[in-house]
C-alpha positions in Angstrom: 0.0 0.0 0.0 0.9 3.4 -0.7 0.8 6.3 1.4 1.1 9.7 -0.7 0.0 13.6 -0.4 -1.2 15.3 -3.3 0.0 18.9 -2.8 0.4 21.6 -5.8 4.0 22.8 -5.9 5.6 25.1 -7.5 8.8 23.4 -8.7 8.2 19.5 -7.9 5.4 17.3 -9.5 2.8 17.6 -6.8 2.5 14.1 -5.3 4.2 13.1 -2.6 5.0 9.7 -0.7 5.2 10.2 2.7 8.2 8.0 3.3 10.2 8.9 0.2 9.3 12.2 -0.9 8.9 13.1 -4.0 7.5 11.0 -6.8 7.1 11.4 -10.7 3.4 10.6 -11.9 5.3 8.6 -14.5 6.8 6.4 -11.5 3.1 5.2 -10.7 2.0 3.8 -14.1 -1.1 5.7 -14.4 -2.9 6.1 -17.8 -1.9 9.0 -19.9 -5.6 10.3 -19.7 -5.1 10.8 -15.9 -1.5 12.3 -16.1 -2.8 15.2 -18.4 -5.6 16.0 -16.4 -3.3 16.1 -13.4 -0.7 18.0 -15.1 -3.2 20.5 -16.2 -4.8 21.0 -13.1 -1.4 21.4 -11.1 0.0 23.9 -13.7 -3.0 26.1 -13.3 -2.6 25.7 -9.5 1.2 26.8 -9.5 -0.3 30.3 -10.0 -2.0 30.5 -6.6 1.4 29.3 -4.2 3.2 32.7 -4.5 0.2 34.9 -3.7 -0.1 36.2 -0.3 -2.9 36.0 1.6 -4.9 38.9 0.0 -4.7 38.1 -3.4 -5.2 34.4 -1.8 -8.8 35.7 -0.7 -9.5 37.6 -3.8 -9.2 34.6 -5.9 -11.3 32.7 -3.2 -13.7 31.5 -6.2 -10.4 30.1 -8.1 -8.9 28.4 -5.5 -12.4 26.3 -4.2 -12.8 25.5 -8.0 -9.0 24.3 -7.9 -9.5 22.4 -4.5 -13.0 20.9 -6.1 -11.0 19.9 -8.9 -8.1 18.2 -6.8 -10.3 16.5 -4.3 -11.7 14.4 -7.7 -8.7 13.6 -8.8 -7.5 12.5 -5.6 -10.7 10.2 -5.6 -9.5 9.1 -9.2 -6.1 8.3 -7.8 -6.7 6.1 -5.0 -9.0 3.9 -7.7 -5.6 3.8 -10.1 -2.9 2.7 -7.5 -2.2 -1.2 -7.8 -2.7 -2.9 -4.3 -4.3 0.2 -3.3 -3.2 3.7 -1.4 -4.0 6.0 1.1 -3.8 9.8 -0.4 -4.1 13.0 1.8 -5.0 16.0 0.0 -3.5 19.7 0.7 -4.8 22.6 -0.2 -1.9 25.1 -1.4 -4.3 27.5 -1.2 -6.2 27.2 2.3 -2.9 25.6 3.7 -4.5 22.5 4.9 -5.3 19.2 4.1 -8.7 19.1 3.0 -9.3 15.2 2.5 -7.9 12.0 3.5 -9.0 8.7 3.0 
């Protein structure tokens, strides 16, 4: 079983395992359908993590969109890990986790 954080980052991949660090989607063997729309959705997150907390609140309606969006594909990554995995997911936005299963 794995044990992994999905957590939008500026200059890493956004998934973390929590014993090892850092992991590449491509080290997971996940279909290429899923890495896109993970790719896409953490690219378009990288834009929130250097505002400060006013323009944080001003984009409110972006970042619960975002957090929406990463919550599902958190959902759609504990379905696609072999042998299964327990995922935690952050909020870059909010600064803190948001779901765990």
């Amino acid at each position: 079983m794995k044990y992994l954080i999905i957590m939008p980052d500026y200059t890493g991949s956004g998934i973390r395992d929590e014993f090892e660090g850092e992991i590449s989607l491509n080290d997971l063997d996940l279909p290429i359908d899923f890495i896109n729309e993970f790719t896409s959705w953490h690219n378009e997150y990288r834009e929130i993590i250097p505002l400060d907390n006013e323009e944080r609140k001003k984009r409110c309606a972006q970042i619960e969109k975002l957090d929406t969006q990463g919550i599902e594909i958190t959902k759609k990554l504990i379905k696609l890990i072999p042998k299964g995995a327990k995922i935690k997911y952050f909020s870059e936005g909010k600064l803190r986790y948001l779901f765990a299963n």
